[in-house]
C-alpha positions in Angstrom: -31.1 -78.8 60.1 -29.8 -80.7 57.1 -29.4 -77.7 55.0 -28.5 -75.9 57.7 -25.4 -77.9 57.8 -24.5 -78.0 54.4 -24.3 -74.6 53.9 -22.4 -73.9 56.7 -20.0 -76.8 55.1 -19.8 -75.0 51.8 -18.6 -71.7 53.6 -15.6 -74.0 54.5 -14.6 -74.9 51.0 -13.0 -72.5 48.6 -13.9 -69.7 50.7 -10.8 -68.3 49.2 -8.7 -65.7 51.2 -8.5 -62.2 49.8 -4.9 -60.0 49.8 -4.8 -58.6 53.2 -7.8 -59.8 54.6 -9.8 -63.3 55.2 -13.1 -64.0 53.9 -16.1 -64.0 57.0 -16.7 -67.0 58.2 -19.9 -69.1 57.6 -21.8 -67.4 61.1 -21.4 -64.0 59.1 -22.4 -65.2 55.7 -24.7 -67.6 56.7 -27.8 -65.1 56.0 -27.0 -64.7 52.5 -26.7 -68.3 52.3 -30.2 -69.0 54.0 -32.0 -66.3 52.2 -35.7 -66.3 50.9 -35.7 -66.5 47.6 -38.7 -65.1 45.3 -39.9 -65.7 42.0 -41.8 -63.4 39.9 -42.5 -62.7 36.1 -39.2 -61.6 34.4 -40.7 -58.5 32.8 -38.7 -59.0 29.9 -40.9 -60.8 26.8 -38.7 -63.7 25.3 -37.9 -64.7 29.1 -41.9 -64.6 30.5 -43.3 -66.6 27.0 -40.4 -69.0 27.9 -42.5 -69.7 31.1 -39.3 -68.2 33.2 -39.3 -67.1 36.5 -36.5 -64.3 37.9 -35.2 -63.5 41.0 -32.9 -61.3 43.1 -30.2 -62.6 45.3 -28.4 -60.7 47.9 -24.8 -61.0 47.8 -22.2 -59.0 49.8 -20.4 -56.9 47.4 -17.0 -57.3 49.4 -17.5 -61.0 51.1 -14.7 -60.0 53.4 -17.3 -57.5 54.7 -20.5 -58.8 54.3 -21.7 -56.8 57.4 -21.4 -53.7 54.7 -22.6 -53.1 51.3 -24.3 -55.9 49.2 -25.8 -56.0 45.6 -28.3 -57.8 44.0 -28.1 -60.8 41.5 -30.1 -61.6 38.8 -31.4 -65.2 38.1 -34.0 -66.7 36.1 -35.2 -70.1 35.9 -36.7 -72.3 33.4 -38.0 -75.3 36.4 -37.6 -78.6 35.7 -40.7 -81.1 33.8 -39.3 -84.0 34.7 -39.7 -83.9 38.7 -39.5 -87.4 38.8 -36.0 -87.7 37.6 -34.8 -83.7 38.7 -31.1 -84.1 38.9 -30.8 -80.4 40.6 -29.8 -76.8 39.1 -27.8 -76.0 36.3 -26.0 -72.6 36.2 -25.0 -71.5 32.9 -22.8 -68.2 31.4 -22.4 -66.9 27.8 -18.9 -65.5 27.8 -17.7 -62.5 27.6 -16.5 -61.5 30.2 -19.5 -59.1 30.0 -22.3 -61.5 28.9 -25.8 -60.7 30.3 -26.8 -64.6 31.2 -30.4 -64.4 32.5 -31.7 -65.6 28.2 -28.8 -68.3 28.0 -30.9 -71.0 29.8 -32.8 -70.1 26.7 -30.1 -71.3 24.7 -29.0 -74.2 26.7 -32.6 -75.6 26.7 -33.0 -75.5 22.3 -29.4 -77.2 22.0 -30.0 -80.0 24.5 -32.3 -82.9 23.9 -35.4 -82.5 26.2 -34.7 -85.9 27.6 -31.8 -83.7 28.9 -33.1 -80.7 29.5 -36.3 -81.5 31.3 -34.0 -82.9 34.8 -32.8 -79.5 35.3 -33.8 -76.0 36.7 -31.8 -74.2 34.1 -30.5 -70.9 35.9 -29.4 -68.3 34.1 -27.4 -65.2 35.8 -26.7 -62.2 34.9 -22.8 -62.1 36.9 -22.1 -59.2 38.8 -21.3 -55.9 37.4 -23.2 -57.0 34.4 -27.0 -55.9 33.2 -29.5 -56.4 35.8 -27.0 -57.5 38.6 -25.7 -53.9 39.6 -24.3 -52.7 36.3 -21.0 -51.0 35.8 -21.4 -48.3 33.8 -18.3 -45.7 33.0 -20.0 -43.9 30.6 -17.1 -44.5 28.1 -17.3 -42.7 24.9 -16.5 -46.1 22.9 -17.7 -49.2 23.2 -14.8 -51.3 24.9 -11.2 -51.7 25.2 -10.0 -54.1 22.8 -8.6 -52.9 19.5 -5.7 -52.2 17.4 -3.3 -50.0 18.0 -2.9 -48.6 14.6 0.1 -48.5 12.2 3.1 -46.4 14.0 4.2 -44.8 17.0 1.5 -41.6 16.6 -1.3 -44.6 16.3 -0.3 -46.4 19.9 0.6 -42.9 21.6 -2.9 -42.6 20.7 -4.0 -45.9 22.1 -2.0 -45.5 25.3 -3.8 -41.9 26.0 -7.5 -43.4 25.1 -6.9 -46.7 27.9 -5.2 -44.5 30.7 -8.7 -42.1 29.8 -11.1 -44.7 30.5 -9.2 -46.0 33.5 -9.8 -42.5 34.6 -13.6 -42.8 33.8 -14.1 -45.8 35.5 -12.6 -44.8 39.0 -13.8 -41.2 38.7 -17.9 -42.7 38.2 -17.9 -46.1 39.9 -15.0 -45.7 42.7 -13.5 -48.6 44.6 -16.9 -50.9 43.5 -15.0 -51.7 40.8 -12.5 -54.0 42.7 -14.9 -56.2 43.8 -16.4 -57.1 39.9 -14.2 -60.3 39.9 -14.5 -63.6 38.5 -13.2 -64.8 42.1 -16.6 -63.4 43.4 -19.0 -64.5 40.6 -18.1 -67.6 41.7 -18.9 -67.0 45.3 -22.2 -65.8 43.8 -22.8 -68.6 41.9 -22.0 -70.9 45.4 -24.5 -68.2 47.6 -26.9 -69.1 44.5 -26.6 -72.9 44.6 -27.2 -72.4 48.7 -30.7 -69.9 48.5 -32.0 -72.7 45.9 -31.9 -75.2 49.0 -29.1 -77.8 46.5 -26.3 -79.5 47.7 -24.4 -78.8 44.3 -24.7 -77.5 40.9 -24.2 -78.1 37.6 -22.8 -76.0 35.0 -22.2 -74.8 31.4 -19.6 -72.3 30.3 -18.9 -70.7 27.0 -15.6 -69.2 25.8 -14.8 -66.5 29.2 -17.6 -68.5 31.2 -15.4 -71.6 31.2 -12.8 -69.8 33.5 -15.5 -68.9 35.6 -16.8 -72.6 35.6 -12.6 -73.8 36.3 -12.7 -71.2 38.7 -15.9 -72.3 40.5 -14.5 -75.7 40.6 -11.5 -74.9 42.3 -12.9 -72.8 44.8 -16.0 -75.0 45.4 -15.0 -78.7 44.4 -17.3 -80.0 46.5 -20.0 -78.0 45.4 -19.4 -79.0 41.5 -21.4 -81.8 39.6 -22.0 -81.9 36.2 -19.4 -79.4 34.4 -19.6 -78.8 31.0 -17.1 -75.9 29.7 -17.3 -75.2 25.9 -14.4 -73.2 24.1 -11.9 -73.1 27.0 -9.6 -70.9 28.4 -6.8 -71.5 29.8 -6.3 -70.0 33.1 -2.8 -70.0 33.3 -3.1 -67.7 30.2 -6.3 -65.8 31.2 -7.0 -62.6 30.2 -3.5 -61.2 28.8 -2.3 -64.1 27.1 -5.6 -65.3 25.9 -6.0 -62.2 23.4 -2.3 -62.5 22.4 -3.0 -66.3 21.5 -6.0 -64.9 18.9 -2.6 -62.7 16.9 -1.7 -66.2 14.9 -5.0 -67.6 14.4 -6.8 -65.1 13.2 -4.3 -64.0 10.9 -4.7 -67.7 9.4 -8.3 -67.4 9.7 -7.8 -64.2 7.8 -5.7 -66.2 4.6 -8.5 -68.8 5.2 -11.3 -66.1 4.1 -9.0 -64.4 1.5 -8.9 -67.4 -0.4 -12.5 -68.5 -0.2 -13.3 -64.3 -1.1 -10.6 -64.6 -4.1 -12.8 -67.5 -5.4 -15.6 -65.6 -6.0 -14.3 -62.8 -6.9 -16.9 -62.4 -9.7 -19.4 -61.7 -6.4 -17.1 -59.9 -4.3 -14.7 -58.1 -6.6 -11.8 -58.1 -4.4 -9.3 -60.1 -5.8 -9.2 -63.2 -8.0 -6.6 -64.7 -5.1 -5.6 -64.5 -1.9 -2.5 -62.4 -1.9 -4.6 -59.6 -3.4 -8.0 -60.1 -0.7 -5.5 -59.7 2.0 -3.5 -56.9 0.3 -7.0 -54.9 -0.3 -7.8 -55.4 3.2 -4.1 -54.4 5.0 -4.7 -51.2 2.0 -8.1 -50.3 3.6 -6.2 -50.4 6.9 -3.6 -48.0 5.6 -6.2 -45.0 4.0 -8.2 -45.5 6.9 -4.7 -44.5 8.9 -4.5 -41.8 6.8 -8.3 -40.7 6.6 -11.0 -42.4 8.5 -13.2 -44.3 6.0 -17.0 -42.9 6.1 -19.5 -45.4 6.6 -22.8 -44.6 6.6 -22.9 -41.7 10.1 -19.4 -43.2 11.2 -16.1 -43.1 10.1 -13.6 -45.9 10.8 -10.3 -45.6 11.4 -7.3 -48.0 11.8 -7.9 -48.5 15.1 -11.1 -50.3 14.8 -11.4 -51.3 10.7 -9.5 -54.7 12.0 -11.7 -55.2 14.8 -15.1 -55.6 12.2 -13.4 -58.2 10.5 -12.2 -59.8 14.4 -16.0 -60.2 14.7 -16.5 -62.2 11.6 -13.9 -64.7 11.4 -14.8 -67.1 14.8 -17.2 -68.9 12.3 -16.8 -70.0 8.7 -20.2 -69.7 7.8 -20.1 -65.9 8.3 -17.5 -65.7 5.1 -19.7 -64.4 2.5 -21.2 -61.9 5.6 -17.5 -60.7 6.1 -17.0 -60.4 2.1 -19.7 -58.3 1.6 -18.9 -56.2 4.7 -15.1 -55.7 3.1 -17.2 -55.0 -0.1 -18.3 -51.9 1.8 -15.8 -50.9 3.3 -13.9 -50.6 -0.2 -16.6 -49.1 -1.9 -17.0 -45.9 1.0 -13.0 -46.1 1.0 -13.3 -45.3 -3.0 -16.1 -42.3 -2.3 -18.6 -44.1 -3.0 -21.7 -43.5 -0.6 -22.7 -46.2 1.4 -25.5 -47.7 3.8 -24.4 -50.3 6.0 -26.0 -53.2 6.8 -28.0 -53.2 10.1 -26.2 -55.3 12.2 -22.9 -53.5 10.5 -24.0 -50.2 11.6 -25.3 -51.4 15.0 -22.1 -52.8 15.5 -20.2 -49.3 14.5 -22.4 -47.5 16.5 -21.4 -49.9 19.8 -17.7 -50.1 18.9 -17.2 -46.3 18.0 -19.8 -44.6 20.6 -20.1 -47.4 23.5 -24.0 -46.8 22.4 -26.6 -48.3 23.7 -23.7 -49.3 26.3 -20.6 -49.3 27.0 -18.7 -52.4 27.4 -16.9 -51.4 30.9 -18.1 -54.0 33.0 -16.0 -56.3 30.8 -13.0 -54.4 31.8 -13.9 -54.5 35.3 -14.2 -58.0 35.3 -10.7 -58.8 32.9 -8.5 -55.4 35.2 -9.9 -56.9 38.7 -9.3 -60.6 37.6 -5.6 -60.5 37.0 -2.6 -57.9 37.0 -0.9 -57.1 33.8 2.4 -54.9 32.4 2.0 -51.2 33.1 4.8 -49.7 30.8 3.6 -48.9 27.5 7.0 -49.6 25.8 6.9 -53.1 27.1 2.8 -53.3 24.7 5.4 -51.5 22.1 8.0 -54.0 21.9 5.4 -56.3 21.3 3.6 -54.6 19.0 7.0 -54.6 16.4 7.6 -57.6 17.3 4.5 -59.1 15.8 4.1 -56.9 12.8 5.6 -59.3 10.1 3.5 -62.4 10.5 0.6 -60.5 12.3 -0.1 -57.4 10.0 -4.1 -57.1 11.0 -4.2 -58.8 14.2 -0.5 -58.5 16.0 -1.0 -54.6 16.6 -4.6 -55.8 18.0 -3.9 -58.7 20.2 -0.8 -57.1 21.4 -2.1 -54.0 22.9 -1.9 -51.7 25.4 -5.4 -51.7 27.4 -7.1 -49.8 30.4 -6.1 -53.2 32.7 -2.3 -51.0 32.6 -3.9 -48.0 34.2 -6.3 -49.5 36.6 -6.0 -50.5 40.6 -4.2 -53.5 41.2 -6.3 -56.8 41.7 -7.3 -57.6 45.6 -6.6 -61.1 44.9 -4.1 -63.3 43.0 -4.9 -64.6 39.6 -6.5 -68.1 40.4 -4.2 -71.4 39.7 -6.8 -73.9 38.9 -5.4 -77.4 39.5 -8.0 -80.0 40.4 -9.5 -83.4 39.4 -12.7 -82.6 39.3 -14.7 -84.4 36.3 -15.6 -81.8 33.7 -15.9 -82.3 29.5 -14.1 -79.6 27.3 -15.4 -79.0 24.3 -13.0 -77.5 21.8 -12.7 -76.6 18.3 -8.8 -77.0 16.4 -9.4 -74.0 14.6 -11.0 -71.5 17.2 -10.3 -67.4 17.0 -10.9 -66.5 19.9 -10.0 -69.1 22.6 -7.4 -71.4 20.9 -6.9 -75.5 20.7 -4.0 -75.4 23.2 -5.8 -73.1 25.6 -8.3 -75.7 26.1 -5.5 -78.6 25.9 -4.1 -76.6 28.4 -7.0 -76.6 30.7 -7.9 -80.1 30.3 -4.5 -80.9 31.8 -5.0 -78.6 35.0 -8.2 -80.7 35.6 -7.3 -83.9 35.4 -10.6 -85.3 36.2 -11.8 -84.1 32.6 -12.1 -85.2 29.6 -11.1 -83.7 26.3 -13.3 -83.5 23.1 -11.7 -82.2 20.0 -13.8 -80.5 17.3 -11.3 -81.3 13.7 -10.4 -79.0 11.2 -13.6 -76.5 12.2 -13.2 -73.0 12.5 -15.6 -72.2 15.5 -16.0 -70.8 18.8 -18.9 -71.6 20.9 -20.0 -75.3 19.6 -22.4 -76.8 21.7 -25.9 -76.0 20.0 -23.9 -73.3 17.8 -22.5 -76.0 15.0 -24.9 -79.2 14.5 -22.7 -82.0 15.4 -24.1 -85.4 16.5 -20.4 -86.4 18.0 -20.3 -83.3 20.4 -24.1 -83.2 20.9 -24.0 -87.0 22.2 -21.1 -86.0 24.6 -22.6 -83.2 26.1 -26.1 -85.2 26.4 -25.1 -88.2 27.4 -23.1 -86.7 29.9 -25.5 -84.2 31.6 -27.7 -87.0 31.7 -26.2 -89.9 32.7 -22.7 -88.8 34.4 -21.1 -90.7 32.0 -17.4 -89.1 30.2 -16.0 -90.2 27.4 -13.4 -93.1 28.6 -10.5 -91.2 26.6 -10.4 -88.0 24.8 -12.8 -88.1 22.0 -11.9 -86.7 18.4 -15.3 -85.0 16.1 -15.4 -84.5 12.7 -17.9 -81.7 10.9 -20.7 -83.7 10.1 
C-alpha cells in the first residue's frame, strides 16, 4: 500500500499539462506506474559481459491518452554490490539529443570510484524515439540537420530546400508519432521508470543535451529528484535554437586556438608556419569545395559539410593533432592528390553525407517537438550575413536554417525551468558545444545548485572524459555523501 501511494503521489507532481488537453490522472496511469518489470540478458556483448540486465517499459506514447497507443522503453541495469549501503537508482543520458543510453551506465560506472558506484543500480535508457525504445527512423538521405549553409545566396537556397525535404520525410514515414518524441515526455518516462523499479526517487547524470532533460525532470518531478549531477549544461532558456548559435563565437576561437598550435608544427602538418595562414588554408578549402566538392576517398565534400568535420574535432584539445592531420587530407584530395581516409574519417563521411548506418532524425524529433523556432528563411538569412565577419567557418553553420522551420508546431510550451532543487554543474570555460554562460545560466535557474568551473580547458563532457581530481572529488563526494560544494568551486587542468 506504501508504494501504492507514492506512485499515485508522483502522478500529482509535474504531471505537466499538454496544449489543449490535461495529462490523465494517476487512476489512468497508474498501470504503467505499477507495471511488472523483467530482466533478461541484453543480447548486445559489451552490455551482457558487464553483468547487465535489460528491460522493456511500457509507456503511453501520448500520456494525455494513455488508454491508446504505448511504446516500449529500453533500460538496462548494472545492480548495486553494495546492498548494505544501496542509496537507490541512478538514471543516466549521453547527450545528444539522440544518444542511445542503455552502454552509458557503462561509462558512469569506469569514471566513478567504486566506493561510489557500488550504492547504485545504474540505469541506463535508451529515451524515446531513440535505438531500441521505438526508433524514429525518416529514412533521410544525410545523416542529420545541422550544417553550414554554404558561402552565398545559391548555397542557403540550397539549405532551405534540403530542411523543408526532410520535414517532408519525417511526416510522410513516421506521421503524427513524431509529436510526442519530446524531452517533456522522456522525462515522464524517466518518472514511470523510477515508479516500475519500486523507488521513491532517483538520481541522475546528464551530459551536454541530457542535462536539459535532467533540469527538465527536476522541474516537472522535484519531488521525485535526489542526487542530480548535470555535466556540460544547457541552458534552457536558450535550448535548442540558441544553444547552436552560442557554439558561432567559440568555435571560431577554438578554431584560432588550433591554427596556431597546427602553424607550430608546420614541419608535420605543412599548413602554415602561423595562424593567419592555417585558418586561411582552411576558409580556402571551404571556398574550392564551393566551387567543386572535394573527393575523399568514395565521398565528395562540399561547403556545406567540410566545416562540420572540423565542428567534430575541436570540443577537445587533445584531438588537435587528429584535426591537423584530417585538414592534411583534406588539402592534399583538394590539390588531386588521391586519398584514403582514415577510418573513423570515412565512417564519419559516410554518416554525415548518406545518414548510413542511420540517420540522425530522431534527434530532430526530439530538438522540432521540444521547442518552436523562426519559420521565414530570410529571418536564418539575415543572420547568416550578419555573422559572416567574425564567424567565417562557423556563423553560416550555427546560424542556420534547419528542418525544426518546416515541422508541426510543438504540443507543449518550451519548459521554464526555475527551481531550488540541489544539483552540481559541471562546466568547462572553454566548451564548443554547450558554452560557460549556458551553464552559468542554468545554475542561476536552480538555485539549489552549485556551480563547478572547469579553467582555461577546452572540453565538453568532463566527468570521467578529462582526469581531474578537483571535479572527480565533487562529483564523488557528492553522489556519495549528499554533500555540495559550500560555494561555487573553481578547477584547474591537473
Amino acid at each position: 500500500m506504501k508504494r501504492v501511494a507514492a506512485v499515485l503521489a508522483a502522478l500529482t507532481v509535474g504531471a505537466g499539462v499538454l496544449t489543449g488537453t490535461g495529462v490523465a490522472g494517476a487512476e489512468t496511469l497508474s498501470r504503467f506506474y505499477e507495471q511488472a518489470v523483467e530482466w533478461k540478458a541484453c543480447g548486445d556483448a559489451a552490455l551482457d559481459q558487464a553483468g547487465a540486465q535489460c528491460a522493456e517499459i511500457t509507456v503511453p506514447l501520448d500520456y494525455s491518452e494513455p488508454q491508446a497507443r504505448t511504446i516500449k522503453v529500453a533500460i538496462s541495469r548494472l545492480k548495486a554490490t553494495d546492498t548494505k549501503r544501496r542509496r537507490g537508482i541512478m538514471l543516466s543520458n549521453p547527450g545528444g539529443p539522440g544518444g542511445a543510453g542503455l552502454h552509458f551506465m557503462l561509462y558512469i560506472r569506469g569514471a566513478m570510484t567504486p566506493e561510489v558506484s557500488s550504492r547504485y543500480d545504474l540505469i541506463g535508457m535508451d529515451p524515446r524515439g531513440i535505438g531500441r525504445s521505438a526508433a524514429i527512423n525518416c529514412a533521410w538521405p544525410i545523416g542529420h540537420m545541422l550544417w553550414s549553409a554554404g558561402l552565398d545566396r545559391a548555397g542557403f537556397r540550397d539549405a532551405v530546400r534540403t530542411q523543408a525535404d526532410l520535414a517532408r520525410r519525417c511526416a510522410r514515414k513516421e506521421g503524427d508519432r513524431i509529436a510526442h518524441i519530446t524531452t517533456r515526455n522522456t522525462a515522464r518516462d524517466m518518472d514511470v521508470v523510477r515508479a516500475a523499479l519500486g523507488e521513491a526517487k532517483l538520481s541522475y547524470f546528464g551530459m551536454s543535451y541530457g542535462t536539459y532533460l535532467g533540469a527538465v525532470f527536476t522541474q516537472m518531478f522535484p519531488h521525485r529528484s535526489d542526487r542530480i549531477v548535470l555535466d556540460s549544461a544547457i541552458d534552457p532558456a536558450a535550448y535548442m535554437a540558441g544553444s547552436i548559435r552560442n557554439q558561432g563565437p567559440i568555435n571560431e576561437a577554438a578554431l584560432d586556438e588550433w591554427a596556431d598550435w597546427t602553424a607550430a608544427r608546420d614541419a608535420d602538418y605543412h599548413l602554415g608556419t602561423t595562424g593567419r595562414q592555417v585558418r586561411a588554408r582552411v576558409e580556402g578549402l571551404i571556398r574550392q569545395a564551393a566551387d567543386s566538392p572535394i573527393r575523399i576517398g568514395e565521398h565528395l565534400l562540399d561547403e556545406h559539410f567540410l566545416p562540420m568535420t572540423l565542428f567534430t574535432l575541436l570540443p577537445d584539445a587533445r584531438y588537435d593533432a587528429h584535426l591537423a592531420a584530417r585538414v592534411r587530407q583534406i588539402a592534399d584530395a583538394a590539390e588531386g592528390k588521391p586519398v584514403r581516409p582514415t577510418k573513423d574519417f570515412d565512417d564519419e563521411l559516410r554518416f554525415t553525407l548518406t545518414g548510413r548506418p542511420q540517420d540522425l532524425s530522431g534527434q530532430a524529433a526530439v530538438i522540432c517537438g521540444d521547442a518552436a523556432v523562426p519559420r521565414d528563411p530570410q529571418w536564418y538569412w539575415r543572420n547568416i550575413r550578419r555573422s559572416r565577419a567574425s564567424q567565417p567557418v562557423f556563423g553560416p553553420y550555427a546560424n542556420n536554417i534547419n528542418a525544426c522551420a518546416f515541422w508541426p508546431s510543438p504540443r507543449e510550451p518550451r519548459t521554464t525551468v526555475r527551481n531550488g532543487i540541489p544539483a552540481l554543474i559541471v562546466q568547462a570555460t572553454r566548451d564548443t558545444r554547450t558554452v560557460y554562460r549556458e551553464g552559468v545560466n542554468l545554475h542561476r535557474a536552480m538555485s539549489g545548485s552549485r556551480l563547478v568551473t572547469l579553467q582555461d580547458v577546452r572540453m565538453h563532457g568532463i566527468f570521467g572524459r578529462l582526469p581531474n581530481a578537483c571535479v572527480g572529488n565533487a562529483v564523488n563526494t557528492y553522489f556519495r555523501d549528499g554533500t555540495l560544494p559550500a560555494a561555487g568551486l573553481t578547477c584547474h587542468a591537473d
